[in-house]
N, CA, C, O and CB atoms as a CASP TS submission, in Angstrom:
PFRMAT TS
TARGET T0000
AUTHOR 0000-0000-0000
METHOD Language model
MODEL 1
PARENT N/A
ATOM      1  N   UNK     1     304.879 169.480  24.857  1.00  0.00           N
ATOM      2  CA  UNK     1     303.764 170.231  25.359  1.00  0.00           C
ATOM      3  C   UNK     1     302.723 170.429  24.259  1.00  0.00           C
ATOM      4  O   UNK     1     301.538 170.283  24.557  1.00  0.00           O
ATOM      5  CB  UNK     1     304.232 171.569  25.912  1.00  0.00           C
ATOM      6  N   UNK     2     302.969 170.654  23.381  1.00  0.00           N
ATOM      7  CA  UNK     2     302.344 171.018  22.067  1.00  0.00           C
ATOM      8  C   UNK     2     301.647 169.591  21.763  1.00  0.00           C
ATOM      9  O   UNK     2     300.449 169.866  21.688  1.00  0.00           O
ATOM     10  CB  UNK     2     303.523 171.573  20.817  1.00  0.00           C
ATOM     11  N   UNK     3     301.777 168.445  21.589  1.00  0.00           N
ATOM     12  CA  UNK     3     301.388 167.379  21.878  1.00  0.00           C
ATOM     13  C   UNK     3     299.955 166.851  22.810  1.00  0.00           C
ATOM     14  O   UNK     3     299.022 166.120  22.477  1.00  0.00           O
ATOM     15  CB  UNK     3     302.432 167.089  22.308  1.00  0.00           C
ATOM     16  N   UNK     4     300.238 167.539  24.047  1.00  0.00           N
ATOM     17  CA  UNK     4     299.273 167.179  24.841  1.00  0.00           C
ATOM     18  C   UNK     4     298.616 168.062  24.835  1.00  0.00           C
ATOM     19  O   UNK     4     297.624 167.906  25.547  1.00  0.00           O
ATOM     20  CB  UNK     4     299.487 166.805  25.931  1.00  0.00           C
ATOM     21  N   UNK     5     298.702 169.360  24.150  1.00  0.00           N
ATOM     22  CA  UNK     5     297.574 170.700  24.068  1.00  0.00           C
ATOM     23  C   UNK     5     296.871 169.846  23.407  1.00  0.00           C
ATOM     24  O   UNK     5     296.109 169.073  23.987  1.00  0.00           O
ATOM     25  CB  UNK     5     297.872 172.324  23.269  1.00  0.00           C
ATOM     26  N   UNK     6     297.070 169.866  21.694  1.00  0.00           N
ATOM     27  CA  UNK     6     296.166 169.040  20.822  1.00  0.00           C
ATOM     28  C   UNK     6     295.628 167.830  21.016  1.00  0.00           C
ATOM     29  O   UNK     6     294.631 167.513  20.367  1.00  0.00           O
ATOM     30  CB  UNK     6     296.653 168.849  19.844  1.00  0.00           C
ATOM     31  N   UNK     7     296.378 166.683  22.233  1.00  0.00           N
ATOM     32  CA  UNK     7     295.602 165.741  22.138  1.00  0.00           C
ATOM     33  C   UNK     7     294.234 166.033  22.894  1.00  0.00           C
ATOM     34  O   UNK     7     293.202 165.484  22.509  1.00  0.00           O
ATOM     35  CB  UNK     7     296.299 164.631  22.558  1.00  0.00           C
ATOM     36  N   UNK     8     294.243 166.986  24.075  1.00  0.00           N
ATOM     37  CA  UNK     8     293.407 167.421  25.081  1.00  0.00           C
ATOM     38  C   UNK     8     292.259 167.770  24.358  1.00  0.00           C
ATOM     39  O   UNK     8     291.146 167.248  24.431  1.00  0.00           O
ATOM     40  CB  UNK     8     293.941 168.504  25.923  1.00  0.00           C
ATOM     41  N   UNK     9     292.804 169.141  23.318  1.00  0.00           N
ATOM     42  CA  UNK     9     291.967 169.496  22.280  1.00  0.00           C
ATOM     43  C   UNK     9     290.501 169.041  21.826  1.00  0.00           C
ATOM     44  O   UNK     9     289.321 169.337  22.009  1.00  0.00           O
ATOM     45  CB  UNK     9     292.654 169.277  21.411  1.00  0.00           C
ATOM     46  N   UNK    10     291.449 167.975  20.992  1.00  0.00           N
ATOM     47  CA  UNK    10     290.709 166.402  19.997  1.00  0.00           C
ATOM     48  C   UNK    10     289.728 166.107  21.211  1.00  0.00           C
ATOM     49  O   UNK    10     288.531 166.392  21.224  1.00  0.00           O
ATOM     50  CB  UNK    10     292.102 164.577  19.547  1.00  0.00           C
ATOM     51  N   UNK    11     290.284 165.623  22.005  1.00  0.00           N
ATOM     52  CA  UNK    11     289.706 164.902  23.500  1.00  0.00           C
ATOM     53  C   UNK    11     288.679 165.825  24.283  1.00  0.00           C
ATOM     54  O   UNK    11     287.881 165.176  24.959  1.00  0.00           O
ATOM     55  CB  UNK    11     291.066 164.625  24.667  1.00  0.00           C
ATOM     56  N   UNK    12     288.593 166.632  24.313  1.00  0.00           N
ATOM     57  CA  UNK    12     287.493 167.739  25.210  1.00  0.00           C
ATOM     58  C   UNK    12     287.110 169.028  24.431  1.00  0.00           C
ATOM     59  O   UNK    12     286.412 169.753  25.140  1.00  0.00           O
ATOM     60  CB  UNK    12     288.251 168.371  26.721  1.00  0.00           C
ATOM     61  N   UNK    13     287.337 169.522  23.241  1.00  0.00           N
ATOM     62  CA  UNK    13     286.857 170.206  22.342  1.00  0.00           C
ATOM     63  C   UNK    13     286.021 169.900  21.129  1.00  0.00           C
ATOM     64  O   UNK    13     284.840 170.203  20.954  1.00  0.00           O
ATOM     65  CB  UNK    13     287.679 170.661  22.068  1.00  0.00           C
ATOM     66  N   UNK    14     286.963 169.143  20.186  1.00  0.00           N
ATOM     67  CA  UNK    14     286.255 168.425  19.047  1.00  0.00           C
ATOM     68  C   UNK    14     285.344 167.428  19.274  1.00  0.00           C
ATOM     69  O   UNK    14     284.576 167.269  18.326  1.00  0.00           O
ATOM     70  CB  UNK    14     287.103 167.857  18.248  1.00  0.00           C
ATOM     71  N   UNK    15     285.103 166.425  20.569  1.00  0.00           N
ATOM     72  CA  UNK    15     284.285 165.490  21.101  1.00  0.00           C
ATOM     73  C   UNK    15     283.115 166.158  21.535  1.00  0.00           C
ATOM     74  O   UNK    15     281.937 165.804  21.599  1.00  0.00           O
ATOM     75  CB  UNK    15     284.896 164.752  22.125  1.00  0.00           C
ATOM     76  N   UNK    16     283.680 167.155  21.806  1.00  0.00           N
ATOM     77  CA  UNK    16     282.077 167.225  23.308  1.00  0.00           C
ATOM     78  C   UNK    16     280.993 167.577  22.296  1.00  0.00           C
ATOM     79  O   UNK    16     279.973 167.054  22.745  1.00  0.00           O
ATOM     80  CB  UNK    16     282.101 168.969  24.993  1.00  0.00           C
ATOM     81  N   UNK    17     280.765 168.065  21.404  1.00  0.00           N
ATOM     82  CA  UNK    17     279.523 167.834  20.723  1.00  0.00           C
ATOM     83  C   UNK    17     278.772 166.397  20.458  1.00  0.00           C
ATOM     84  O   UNK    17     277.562 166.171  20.484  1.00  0.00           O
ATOM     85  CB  UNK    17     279.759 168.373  19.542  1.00  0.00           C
ATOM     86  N   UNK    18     279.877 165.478  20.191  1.00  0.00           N
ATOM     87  CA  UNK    18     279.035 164.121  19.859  1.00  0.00           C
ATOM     88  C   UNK    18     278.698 163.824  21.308  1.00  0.00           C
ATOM     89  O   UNK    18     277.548 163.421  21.483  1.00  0.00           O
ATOM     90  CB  UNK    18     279.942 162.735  19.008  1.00  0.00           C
ATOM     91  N   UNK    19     279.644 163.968  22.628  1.00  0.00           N
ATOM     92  CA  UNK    19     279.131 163.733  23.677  1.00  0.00           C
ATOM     93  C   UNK    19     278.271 164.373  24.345  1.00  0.00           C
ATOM     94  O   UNK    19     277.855 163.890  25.397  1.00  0.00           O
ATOM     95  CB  UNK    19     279.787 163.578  24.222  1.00  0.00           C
ATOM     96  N   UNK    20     277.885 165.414  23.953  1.00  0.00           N
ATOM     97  CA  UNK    20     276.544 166.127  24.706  1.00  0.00           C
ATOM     98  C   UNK    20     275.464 166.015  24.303  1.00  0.00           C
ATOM     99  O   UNK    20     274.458 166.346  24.931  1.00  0.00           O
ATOM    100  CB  UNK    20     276.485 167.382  24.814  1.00  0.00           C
ATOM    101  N   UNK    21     275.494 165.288  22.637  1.00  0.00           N
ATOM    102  CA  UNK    21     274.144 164.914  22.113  1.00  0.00           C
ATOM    103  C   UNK    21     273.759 163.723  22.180  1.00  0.00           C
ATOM    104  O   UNK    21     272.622 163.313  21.948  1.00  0.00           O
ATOM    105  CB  UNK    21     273.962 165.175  20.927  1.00  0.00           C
ATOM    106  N   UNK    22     274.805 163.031  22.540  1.00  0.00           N
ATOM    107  CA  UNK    22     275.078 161.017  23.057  1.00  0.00           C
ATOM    108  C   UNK    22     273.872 161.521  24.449  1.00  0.00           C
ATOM    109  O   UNK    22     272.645 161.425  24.480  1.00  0.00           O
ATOM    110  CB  UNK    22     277.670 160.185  23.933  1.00  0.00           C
ATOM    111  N   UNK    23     274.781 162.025  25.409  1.00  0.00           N
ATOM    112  CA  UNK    23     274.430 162.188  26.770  1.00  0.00           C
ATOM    113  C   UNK    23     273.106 163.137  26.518  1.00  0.00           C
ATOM    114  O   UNK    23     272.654 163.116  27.662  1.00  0.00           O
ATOM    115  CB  UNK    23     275.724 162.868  27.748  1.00  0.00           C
ATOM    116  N   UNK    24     272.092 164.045  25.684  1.00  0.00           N
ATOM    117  CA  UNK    24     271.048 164.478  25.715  1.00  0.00           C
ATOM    118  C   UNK    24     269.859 163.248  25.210  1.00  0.00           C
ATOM    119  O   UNK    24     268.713 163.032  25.605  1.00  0.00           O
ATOM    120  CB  UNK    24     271.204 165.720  24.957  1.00  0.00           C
ATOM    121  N   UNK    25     270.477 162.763  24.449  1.00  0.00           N
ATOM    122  CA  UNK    25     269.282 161.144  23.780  1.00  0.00           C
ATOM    123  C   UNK    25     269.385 160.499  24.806  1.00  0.00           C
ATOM    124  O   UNK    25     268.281 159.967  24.921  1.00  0.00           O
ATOM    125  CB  UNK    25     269.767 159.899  22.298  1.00  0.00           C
ATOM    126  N   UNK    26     270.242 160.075  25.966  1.00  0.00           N
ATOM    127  CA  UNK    26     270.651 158.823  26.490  1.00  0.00           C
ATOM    128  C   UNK    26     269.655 159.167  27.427  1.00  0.00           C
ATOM    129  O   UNK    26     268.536 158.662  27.527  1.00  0.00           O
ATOM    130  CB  UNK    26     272.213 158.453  26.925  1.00  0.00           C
ATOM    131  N   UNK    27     270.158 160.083  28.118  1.00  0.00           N
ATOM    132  CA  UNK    27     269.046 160.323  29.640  1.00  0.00           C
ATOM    133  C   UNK    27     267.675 161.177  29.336  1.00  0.00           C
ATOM    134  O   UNK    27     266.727 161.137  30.120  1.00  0.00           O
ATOM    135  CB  UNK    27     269.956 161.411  31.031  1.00  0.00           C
ATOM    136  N   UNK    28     267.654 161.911  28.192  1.00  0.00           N
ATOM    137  CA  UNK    28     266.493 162.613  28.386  1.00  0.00           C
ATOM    138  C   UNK    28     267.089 163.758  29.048  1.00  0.00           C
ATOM    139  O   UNK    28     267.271 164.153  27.897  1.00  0.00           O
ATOM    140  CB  UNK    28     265.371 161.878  29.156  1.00  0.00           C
ATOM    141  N   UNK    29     267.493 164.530  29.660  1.00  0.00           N
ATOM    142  CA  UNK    29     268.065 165.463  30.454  1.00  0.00           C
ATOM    143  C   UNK    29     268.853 167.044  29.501  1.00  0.00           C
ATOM    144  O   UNK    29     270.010 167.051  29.080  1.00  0.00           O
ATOM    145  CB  UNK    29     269.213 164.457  31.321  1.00  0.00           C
ATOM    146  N   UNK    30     268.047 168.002  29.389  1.00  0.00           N
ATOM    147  CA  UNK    30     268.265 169.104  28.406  1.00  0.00           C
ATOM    148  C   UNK    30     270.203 169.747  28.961  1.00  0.00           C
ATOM    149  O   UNK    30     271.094 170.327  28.341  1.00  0.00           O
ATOM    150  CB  UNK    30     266.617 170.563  28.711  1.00  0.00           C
ATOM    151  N   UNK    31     270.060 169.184  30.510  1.00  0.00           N
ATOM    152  CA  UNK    31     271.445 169.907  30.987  1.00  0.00           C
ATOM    153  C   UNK    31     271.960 169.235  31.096  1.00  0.00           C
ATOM    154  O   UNK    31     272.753 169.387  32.025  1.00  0.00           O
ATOM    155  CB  UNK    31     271.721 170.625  31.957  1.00  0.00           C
ATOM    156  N   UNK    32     272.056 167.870  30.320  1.00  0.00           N
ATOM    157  CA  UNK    32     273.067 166.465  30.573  1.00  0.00           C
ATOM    158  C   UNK    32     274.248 167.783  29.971  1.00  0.00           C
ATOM    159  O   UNK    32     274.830 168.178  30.981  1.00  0.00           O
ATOM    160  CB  UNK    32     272.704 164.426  29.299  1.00  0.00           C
ATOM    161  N   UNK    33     274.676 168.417  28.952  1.00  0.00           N
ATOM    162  CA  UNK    33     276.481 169.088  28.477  1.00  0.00           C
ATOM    163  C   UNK    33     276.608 169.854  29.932  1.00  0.00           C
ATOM    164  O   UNK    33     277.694 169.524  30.409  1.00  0.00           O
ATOM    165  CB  UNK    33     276.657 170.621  26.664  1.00  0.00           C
ATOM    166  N   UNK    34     275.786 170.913  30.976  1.00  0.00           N
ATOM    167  CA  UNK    34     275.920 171.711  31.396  1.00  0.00           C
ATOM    168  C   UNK    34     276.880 170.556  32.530  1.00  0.00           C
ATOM    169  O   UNK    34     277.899 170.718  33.201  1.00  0.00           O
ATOM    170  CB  UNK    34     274.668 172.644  31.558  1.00  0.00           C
ATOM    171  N   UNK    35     276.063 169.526  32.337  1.00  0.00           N
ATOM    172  CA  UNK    35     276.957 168.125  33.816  1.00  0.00           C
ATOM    173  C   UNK    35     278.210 168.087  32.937  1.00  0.00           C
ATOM    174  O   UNK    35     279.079 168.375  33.761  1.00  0.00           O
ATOM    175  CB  UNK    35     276.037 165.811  34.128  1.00  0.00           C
ATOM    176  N   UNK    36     278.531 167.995  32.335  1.00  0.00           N
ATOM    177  CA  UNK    36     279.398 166.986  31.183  1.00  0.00           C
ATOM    178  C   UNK    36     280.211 167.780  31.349  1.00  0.00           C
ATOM    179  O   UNK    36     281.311 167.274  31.570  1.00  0.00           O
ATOM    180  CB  UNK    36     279.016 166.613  29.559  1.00  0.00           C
ATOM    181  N   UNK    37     280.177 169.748  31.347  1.00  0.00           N
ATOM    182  CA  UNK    37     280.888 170.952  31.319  1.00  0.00           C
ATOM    183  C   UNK    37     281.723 170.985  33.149  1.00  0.00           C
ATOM    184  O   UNK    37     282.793 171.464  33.524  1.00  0.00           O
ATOM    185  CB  UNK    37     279.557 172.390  30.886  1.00  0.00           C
ATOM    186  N   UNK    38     280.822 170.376  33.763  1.00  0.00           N
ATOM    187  CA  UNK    38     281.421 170.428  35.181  1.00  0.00           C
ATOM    188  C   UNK    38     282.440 169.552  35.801  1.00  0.00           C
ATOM    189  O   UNK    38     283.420 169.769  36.514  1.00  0.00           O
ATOM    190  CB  UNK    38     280.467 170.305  35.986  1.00  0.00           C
ATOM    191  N   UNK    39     281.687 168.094  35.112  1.00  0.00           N
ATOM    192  CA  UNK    39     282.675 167.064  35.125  1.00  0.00           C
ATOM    193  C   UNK    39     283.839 167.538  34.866  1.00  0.00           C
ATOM    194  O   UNK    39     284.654 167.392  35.776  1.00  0.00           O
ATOM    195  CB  UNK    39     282.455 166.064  34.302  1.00  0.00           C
ATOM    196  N   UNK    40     284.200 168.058  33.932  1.00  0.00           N
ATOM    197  CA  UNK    40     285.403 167.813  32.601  1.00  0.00           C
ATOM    198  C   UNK    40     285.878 169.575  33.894  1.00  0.00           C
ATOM    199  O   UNK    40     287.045 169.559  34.286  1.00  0.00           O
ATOM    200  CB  UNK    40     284.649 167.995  29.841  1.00  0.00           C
ATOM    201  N   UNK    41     285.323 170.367  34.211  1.00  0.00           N
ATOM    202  CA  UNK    41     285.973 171.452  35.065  1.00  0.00           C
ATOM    203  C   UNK    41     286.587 171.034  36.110  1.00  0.00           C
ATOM    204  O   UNK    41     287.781 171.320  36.202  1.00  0.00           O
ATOM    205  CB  UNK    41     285.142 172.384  35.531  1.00  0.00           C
ATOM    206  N   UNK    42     285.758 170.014  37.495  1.00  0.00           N
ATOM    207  CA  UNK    42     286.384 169.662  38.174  1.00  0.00           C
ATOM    208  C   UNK    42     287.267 168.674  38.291  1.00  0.00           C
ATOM    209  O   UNK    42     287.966 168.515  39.291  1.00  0.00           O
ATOM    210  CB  UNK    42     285.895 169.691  38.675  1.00  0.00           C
ATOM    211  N   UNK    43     287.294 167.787  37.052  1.00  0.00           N
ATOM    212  CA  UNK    43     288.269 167.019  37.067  1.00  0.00           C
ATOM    213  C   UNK    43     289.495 167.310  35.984  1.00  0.00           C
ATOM    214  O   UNK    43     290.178 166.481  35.384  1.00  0.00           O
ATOM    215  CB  UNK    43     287.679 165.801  36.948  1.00  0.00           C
ATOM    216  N   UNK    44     289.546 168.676  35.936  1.00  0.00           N
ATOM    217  CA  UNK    44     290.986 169.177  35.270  1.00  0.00           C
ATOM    218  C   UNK    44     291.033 170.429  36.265  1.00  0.00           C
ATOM    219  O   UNK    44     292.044 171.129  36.203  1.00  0.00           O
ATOM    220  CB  UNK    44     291.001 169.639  33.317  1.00  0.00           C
ATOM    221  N   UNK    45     290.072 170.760  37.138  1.00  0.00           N
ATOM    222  CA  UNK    45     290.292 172.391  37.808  1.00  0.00           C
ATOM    223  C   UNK    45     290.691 171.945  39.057  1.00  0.00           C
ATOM    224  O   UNK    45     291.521 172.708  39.549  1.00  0.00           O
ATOM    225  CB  UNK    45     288.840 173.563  37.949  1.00  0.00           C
ATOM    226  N   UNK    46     290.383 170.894  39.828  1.00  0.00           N
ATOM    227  CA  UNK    46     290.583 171.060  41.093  1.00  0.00           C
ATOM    228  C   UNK    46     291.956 170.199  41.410  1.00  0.00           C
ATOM    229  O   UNK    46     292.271 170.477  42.567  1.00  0.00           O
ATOM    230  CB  UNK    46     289.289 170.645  41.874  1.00  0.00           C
ATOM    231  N   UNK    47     292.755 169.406  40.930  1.00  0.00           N
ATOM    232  CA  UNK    47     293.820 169.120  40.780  1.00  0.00           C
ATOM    233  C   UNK    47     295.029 170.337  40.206  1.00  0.00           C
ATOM    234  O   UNK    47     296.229 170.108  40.358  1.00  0.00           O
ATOM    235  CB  UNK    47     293.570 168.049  40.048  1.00  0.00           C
ATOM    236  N   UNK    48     294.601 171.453  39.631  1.00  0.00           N
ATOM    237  CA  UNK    48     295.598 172.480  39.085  1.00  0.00           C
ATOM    238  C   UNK    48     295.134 173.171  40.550  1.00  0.00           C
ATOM    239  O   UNK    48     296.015 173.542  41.325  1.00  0.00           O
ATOM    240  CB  UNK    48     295.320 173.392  37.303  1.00  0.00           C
ATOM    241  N   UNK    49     294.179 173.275  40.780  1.00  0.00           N
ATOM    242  CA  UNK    49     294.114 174.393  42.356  1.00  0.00           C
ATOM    243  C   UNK    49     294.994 173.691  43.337  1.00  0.00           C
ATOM    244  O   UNK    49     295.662 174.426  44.065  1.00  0.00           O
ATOM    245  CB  UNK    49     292.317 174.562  43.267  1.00  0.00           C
ATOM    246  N   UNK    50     295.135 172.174  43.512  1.00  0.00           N
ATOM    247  CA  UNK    50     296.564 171.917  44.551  1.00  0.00           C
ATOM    248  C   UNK    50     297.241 171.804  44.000  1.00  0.00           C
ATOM    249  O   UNK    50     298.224 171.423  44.636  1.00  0.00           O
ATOM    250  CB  UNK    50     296.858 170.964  45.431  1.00  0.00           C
ATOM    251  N   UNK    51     297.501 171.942  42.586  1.00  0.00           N
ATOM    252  CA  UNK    51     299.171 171.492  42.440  1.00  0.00           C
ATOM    253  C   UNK    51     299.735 172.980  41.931  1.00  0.00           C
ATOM    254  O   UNK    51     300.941 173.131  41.741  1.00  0.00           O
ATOM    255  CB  UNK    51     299.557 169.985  41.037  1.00  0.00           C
ATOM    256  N   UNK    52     299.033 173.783  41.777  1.00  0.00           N
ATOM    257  CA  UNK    52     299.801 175.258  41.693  1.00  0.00           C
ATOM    258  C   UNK    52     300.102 175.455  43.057  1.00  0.00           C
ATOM    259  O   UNK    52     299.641 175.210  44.171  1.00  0.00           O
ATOM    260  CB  UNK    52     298.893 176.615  41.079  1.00  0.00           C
ATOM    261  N   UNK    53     301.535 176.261  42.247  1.00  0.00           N
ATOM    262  CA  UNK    53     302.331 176.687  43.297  1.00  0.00           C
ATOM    263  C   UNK    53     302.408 178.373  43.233  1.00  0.00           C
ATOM    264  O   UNK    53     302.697 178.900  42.159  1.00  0.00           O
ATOM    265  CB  UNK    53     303.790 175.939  43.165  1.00  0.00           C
ATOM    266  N   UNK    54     302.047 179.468  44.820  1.00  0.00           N
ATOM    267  CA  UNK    54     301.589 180.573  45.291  1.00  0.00           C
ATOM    268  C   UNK    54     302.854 181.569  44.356  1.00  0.00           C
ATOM    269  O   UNK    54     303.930 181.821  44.898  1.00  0.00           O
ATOM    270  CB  UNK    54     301.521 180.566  47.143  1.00  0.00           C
ATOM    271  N   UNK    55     302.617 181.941  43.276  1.00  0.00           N
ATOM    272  CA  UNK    55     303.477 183.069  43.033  1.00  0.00           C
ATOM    273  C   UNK    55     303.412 184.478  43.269  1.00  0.00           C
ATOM    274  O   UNK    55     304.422 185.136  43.019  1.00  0.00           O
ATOM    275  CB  UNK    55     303.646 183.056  42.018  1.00  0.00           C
ATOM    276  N   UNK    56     302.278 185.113  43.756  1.00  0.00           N
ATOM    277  CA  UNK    56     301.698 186.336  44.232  1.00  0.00           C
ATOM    278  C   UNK    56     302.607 187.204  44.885  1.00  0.00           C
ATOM    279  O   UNK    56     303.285 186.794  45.827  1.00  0.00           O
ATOM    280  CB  UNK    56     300.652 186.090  45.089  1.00  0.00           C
ATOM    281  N   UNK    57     302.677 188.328  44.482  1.00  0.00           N
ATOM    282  CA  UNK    57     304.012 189.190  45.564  1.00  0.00           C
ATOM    283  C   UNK    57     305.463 188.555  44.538  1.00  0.00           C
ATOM    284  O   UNK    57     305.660 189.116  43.460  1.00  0.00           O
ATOM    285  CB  UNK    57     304.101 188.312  47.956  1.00  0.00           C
ATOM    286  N   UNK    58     305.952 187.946  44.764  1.00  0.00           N
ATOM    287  CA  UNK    58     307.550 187.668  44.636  1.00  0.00           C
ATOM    288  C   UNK    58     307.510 188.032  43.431  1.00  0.00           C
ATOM    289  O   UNK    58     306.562 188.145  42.655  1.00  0.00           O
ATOM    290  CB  UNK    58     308.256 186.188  44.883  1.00  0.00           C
ATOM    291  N   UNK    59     309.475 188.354  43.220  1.00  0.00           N
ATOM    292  CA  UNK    59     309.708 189.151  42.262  1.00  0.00           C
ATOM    293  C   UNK    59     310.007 187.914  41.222  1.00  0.00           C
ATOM    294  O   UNK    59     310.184 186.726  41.488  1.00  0.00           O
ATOM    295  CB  UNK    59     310.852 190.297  42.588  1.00  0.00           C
ATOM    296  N   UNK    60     310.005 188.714  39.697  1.00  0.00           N
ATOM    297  CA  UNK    60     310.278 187.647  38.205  1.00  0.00           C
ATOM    298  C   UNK    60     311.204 186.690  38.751  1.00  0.00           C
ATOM    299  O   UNK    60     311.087 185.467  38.833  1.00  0.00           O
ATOM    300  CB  UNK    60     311.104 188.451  36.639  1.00  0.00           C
ATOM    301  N   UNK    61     312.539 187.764  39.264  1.00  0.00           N
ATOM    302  CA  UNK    61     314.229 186.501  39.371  1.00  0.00           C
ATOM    303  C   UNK    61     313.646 185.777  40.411  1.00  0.00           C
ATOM    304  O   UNK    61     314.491 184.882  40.420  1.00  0.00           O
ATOM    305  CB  UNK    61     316.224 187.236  40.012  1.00  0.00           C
ATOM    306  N   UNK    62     312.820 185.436  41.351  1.00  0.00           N
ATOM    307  CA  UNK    62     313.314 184.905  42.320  1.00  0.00           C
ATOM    308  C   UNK    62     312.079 183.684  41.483  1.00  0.00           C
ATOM    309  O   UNK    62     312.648 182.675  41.065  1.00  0.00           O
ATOM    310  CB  UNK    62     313.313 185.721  44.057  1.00  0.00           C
ATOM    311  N   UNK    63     310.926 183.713  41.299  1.00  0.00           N
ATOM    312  CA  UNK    63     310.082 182.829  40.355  1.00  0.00           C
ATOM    313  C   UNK    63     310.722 182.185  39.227  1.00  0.00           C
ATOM    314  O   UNK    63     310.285 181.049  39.039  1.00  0.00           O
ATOM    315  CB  UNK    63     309.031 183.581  39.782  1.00  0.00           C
ATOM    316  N   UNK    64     311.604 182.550  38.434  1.00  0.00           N
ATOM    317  CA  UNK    64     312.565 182.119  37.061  1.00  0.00           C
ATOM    318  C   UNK    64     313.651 181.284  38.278  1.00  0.00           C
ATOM    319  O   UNK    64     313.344 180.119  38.530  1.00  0.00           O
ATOM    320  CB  UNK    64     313.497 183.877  35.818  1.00  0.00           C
ATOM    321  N   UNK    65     314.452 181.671  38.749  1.00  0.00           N
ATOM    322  CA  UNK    65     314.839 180.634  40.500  1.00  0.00           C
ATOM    323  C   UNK    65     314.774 179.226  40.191  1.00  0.00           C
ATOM    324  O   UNK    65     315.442 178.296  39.739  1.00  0.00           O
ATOM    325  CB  UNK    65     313.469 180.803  42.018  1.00  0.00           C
ATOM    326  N   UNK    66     313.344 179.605  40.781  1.00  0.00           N
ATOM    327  CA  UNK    66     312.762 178.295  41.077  1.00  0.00           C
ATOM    328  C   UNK    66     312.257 177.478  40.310  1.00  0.00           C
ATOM    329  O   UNK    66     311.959 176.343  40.682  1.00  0.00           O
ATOM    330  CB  UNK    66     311.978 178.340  41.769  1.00  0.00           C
ATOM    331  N   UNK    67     312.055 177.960  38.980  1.00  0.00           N
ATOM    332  CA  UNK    67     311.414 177.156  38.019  1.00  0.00           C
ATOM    333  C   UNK    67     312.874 175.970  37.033  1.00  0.00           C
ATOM    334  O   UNK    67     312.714 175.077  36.200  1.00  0.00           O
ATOM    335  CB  UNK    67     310.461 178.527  36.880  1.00  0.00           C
ATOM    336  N   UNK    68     314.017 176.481  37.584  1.00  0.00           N
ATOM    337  CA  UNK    68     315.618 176.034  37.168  1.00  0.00           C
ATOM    338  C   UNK    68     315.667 174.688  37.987  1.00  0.00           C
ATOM    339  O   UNK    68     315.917 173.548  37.595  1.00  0.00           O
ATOM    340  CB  UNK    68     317.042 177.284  37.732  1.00  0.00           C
ATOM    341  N   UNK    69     315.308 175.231  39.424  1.00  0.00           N
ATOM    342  CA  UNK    69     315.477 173.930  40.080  1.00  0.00           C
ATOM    343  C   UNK    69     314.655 173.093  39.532  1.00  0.00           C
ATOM    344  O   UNK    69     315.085 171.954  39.715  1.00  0.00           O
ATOM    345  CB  UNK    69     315.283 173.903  41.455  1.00  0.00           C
ATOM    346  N   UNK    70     313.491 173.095  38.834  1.00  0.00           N
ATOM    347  CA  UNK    70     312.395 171.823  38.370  1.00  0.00           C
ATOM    348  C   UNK    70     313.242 170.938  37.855  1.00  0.00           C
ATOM    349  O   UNK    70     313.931 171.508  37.009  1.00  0.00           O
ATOM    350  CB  UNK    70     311.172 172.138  37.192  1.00  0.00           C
ATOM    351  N   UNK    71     313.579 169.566  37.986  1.00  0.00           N
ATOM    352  CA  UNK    71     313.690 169.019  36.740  1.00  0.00           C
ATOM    353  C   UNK    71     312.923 168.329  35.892  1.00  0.00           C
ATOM    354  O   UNK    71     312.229 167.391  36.285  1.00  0.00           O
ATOM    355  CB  UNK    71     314.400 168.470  36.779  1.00  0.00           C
ATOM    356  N   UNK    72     312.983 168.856  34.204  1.00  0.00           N
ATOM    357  CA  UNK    72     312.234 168.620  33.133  1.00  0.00           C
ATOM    358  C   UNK    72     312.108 167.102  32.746  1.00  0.00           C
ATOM    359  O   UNK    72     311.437 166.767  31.769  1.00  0.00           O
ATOM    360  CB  UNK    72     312.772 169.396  32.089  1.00  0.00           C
TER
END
């Protein structure tokens, strides 16, 4: 896990400066990062909105449960 935090990191933290000033020269466009910020939201946000699973209400044991059955 620790692995793919930092590679993500490198990949969408430490980059996006060279890429928002790539993408501000390229098009001319002052809100080319504000696109670049949405991109990079909906294509890491809207895949975690279906693949989370509803824990709201239920108790710790019965959530810790179910997280046994996963296999790793």
């Amino acid at each position: 896990m620790a692995i793919g935090y930092n590679v993500a990191t490198v990949l969408f933290g430490g980059l996006s400066p060279l890429i928002a000033t790539a993408l501000m020269s390229s098009t001319g466009l002052t809100l080319a990062p504000a696109i670049y910020a949405t991109v990079i939201v909906v294509v890491a946000g809207v895949p975690t909105l279906f693949l989370a699973r509803n824990m709201a209400g239920r108790p710790l044991a019965e959530v810790d449960r179910d997280r046994d059955l996963v296999p790793v």
